[in-house]
C-alpha positions as CSV (number, residue, x, y, z in Angstrom):
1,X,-37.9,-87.5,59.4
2,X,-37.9,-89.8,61.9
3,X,-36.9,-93.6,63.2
4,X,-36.4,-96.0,60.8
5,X,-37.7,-99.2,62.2
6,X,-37.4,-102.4,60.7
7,X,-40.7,-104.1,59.9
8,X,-41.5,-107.8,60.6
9,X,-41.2,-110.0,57.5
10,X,-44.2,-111.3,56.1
11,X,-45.3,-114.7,55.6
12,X,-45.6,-114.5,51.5
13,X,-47.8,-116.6,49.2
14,X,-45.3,-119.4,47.2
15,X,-45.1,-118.8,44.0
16,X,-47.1,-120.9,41.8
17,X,-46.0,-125.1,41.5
18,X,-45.3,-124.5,37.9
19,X,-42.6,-121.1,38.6
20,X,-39.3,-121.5,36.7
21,X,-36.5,-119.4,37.5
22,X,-37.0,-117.5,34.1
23,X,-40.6,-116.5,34.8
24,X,-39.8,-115.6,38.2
25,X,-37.3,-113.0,37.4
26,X,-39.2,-111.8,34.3
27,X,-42.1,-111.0,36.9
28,X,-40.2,-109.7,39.5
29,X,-38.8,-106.8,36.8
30,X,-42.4,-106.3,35.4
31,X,-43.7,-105.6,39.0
32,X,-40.9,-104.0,39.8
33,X,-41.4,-101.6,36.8
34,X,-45.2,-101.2,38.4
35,X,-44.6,-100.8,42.0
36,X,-42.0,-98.2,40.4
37,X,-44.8,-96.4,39.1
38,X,-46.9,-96.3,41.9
39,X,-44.6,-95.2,44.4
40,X,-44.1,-92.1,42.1
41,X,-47.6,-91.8,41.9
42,X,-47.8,-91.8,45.8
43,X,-45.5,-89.0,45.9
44,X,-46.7,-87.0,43.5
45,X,-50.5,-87.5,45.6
46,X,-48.1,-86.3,48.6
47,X,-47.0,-83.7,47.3
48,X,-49.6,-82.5,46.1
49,X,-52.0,-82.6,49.4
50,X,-54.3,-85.5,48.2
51,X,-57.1,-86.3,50.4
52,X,-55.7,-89.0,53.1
53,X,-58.8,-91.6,51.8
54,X,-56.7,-91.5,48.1
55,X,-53.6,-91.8,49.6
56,X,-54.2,-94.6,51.8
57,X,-55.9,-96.3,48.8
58,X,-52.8,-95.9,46.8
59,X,-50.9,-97.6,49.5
60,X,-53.1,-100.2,49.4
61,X,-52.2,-100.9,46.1
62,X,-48.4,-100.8,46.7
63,X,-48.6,-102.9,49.2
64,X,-50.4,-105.9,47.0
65,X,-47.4,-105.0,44.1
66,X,-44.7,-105.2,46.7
67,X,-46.5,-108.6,48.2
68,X,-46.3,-109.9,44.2
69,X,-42.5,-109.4,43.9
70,X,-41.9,-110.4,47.5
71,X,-43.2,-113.7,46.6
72,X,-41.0,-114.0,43.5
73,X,-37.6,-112.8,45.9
74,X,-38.5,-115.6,47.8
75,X,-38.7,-118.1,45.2
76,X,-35.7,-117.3,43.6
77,X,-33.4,-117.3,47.0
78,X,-34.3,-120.4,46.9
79,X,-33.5,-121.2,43.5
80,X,-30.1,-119.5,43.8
81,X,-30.7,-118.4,40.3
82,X,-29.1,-115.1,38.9
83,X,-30.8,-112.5,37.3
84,X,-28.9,-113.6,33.4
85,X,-31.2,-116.8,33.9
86,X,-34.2,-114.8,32.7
């Protein structure tokens, strides 16, 4: 399949001022239930020979979910706070 190469991280949005620990895990689970969904969506368009133009768009999307629970990661590694908070 290939190299696996590790990416660069990315400079993420903060989550918002008024983010408690609570919120913050309860969004990371909802998008990660999403992006969940849209990854098996992507492979199913693989699979299934999808024009490159609605693949790419679908990656797109992805990419703004994984950004979303990227930002919460980061919040709560820096709240130390475990997932039984939420």
């Amino acid at each position: 399949m290939g190299d696996l190469h590790h990416l660069p991280i990315r400079n993420l949005p903060p989550a918002p001022p008024d983010c408690s620990a609570i919120r913050a895990w309860e969004l990371l689970r909802s998008g990660a239930r999403i992006t969940h969904g849209t990854l098996g969506d992507l492979v199913a368009m693989l699979d299934a020979g999808a024009p490159p133009a609605d693949v790419f768009a679908q990656i797109d999307t992805l990419n703004v979910q994984l950004a979303a629970c990227g930002s919460c990661v980061t919040f709560l590694k820096a709240t130390d706070a475990p997932p039984s908070a939420a």
